[in-house]
C-alpha positions as CSV (number, residue, x, y, z in Angstrom):
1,X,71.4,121.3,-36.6
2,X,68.9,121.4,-34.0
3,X,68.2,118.2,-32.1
4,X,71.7,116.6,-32.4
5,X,74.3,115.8,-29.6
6,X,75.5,119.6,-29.4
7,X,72.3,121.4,-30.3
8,X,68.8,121.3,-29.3
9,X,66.2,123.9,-29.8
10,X,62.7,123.9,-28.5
11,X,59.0,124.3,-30.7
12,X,60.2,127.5,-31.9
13,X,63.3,126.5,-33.5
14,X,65.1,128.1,-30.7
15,X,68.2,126.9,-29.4
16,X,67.9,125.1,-25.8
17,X,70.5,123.5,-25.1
18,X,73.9,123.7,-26.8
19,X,76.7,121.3,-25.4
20,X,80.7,121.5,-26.6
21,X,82.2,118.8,-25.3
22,X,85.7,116.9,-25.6
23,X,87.9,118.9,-27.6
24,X,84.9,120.1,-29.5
25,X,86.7,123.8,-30.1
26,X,89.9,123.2,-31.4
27,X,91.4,126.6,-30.2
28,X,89.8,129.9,-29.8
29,X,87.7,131.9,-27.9
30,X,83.6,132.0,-26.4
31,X,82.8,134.4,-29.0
32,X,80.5,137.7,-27.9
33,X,77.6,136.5,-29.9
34,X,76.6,133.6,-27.7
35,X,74.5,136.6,-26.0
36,X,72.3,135.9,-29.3
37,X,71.3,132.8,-28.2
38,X,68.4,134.4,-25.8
39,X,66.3,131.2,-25.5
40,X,69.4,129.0,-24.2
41,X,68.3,127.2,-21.0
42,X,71.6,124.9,-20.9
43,X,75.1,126.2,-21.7
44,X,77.4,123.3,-21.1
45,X,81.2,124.0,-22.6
46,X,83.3,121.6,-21.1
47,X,86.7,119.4,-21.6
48,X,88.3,121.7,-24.6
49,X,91.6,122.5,-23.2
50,X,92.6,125.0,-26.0
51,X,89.6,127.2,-25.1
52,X,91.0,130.1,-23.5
53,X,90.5,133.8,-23.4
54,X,87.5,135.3,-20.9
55,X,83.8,134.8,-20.5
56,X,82.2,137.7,-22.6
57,X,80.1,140.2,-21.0
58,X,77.5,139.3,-23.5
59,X,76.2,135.5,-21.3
60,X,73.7,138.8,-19.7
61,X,71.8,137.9,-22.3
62,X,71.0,134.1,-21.7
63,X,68.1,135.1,-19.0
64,X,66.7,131.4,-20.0
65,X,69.3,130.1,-18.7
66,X,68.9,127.8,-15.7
67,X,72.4,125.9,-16.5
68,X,75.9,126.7,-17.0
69,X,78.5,124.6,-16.8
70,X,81.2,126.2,-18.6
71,X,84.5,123.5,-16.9
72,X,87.5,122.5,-17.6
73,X,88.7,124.5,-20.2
74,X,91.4,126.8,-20.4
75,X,89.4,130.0,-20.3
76,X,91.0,133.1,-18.0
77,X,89.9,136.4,-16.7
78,X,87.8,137.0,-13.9
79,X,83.7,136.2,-13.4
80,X,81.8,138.3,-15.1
81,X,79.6,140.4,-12.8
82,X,76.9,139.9,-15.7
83,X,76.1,136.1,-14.8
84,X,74.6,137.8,-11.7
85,X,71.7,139.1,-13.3
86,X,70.6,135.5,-15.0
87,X,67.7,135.0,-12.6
88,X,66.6,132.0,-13.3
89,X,70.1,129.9,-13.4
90,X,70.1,127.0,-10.5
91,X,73.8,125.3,-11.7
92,X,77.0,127.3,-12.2
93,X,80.1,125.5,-12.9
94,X,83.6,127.1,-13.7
95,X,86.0,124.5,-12.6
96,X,88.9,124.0,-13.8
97,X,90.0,127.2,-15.6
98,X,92.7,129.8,-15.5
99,X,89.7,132.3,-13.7
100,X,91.6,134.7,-11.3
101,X,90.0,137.7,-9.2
102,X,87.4,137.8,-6.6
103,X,83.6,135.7,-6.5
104,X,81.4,139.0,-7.6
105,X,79.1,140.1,-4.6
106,X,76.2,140.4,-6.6
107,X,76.5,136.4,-6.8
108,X,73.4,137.2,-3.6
109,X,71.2,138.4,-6.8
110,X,70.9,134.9,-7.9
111,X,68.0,133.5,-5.2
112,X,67.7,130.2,-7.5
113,X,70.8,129.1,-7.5
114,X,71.7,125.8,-5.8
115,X,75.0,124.9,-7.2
116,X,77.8,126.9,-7.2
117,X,81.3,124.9,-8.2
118,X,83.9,126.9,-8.9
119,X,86.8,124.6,-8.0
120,X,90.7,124.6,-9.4
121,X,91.3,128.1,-10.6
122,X,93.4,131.2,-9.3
123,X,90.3,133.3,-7.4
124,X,91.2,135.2,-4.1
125,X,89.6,137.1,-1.8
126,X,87.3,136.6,1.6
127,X,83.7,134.8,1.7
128,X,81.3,137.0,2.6
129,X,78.4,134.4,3.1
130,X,75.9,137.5,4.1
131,X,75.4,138.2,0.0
132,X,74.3,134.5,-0.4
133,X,71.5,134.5,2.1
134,X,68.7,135.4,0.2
135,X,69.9,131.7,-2.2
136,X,68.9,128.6,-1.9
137,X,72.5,127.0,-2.5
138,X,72.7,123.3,-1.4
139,X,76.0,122.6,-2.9
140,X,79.1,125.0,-2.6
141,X,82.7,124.2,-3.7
142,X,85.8,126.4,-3.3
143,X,88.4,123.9,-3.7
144,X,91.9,124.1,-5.1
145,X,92.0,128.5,-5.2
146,X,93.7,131.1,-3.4
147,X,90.7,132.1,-1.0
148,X,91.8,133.2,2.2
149,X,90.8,134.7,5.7
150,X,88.6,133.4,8.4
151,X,85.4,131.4,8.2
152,X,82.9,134.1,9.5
153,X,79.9,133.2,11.6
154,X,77.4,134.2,8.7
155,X,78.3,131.3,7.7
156,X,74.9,129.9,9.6
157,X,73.0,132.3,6.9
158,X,73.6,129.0,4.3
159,X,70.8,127.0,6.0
160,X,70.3,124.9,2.9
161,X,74.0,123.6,2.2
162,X,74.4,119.7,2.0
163,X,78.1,120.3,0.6
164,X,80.6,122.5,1.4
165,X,84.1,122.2,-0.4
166,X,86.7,124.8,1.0
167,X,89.9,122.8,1.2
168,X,93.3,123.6,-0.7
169,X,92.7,127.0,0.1
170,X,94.6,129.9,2.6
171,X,91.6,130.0,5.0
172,X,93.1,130.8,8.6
173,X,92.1,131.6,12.0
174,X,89.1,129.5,14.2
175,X,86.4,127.6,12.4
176,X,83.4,129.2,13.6
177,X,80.5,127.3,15.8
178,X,78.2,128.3,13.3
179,X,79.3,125.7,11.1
180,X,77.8,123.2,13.3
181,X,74.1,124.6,12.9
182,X,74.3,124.2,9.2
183,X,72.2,121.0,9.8
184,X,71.7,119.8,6.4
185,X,75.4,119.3,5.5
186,X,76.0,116.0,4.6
187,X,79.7,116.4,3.3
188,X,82.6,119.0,4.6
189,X,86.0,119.1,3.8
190,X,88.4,121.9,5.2
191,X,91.5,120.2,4.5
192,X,94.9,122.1,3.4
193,X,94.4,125.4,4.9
194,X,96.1,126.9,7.9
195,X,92.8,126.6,10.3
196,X,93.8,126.9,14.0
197,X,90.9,124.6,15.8
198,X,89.4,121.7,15.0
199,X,85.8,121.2,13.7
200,X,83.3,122.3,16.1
201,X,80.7,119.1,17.2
């Protein structure tokens, strides 16, 4: 029903926003047809811990979308390369899931995105901050994964970040100067890796 807690559609009868949360699902699955729901601007699916299986390929569809918060859950598999082409999306949130494999490099397609939280799963691999320069990201949280290898000094290329969340990771070797030109940071935390310098002032 549209304009309840969990659904609310716009003039057209549409469906706008659609919010699951708190046990909500029961047990099951994010099934393939959520792709139908092409006029969704806000996909928030959050708190059901018996949600599991993968994101379907079919969230390509949701090009409305400028929000999706999709947090902890129970949900495994890796990032679908497909979120990448959802233009318009400022807020991703996948925290808290069972997500393994690498951050996709076409994450650089998404110029409007300003939050990117994808805190307390199983992902791996390097940052490669050189595919987010073209965003505007002002918030970006790694925390509590298995990302490793140095800090490069791209990292400058994130001139709009106010908060970067990187500890409880495997990130080794010097923290680069660059950090220190990222002049809008208001909030950095580096803890509980295996860094080999202290924070450049």
């Amino acid at each position: 029903e549209c304009d309840s807690k969990i659904i609310k559609c716009n003039d057209f009868n549409s469906i706008r926003v659609l919010e699951l949360d708190g046990n909500v699902v029961t047990a099951g699955t994010i099934p393939p047809e959520i792709g139908l729901l092409t006029s969704l601007e806000n996909l928030i699916i959050k708190n059901n811990e018996k949600l599991v299986g993968s994101i379907p390929i079919e969230v390509e569809n949701l090009v409305e979308s400028r929000q999706i918060g999709i947090y902890n859950n129970s949900i495994e598999g890796t990032i679908p390369n497909e979120i990448c082409g959802l233009s318009k999306l400022i807020y991703l949130n996948l925290a808290n899931n069972k997500m393994t494999g690498r951050v996709p490099n076409e994450f650089g397609l998404l110029s409007n995105l300003q939050k990117l939280i994808l805190d307390e799963n199983h992902l791996t691999g390097h940052i490669t901050p050189i595919k987010y320069r073209t965003m505007n990201l002002r918030l970006l949280s790694l925390s509590g994964n298995s990302f490793a290898g140095t800090l490069p000094s791209a990292m400058r290329f994130l001139k709009s970040l106010e908060y970067l969340y990187l500890d409880h990771n495997d990130f080794s070797g010097v923290v680069p100067l660059e950090v220190g030109m990222l002049t809008n940071l208001n909030s950095l935390a580096l803890g509980n890796n295996r860094f080999q310098s202290s924070l450049p002032k």
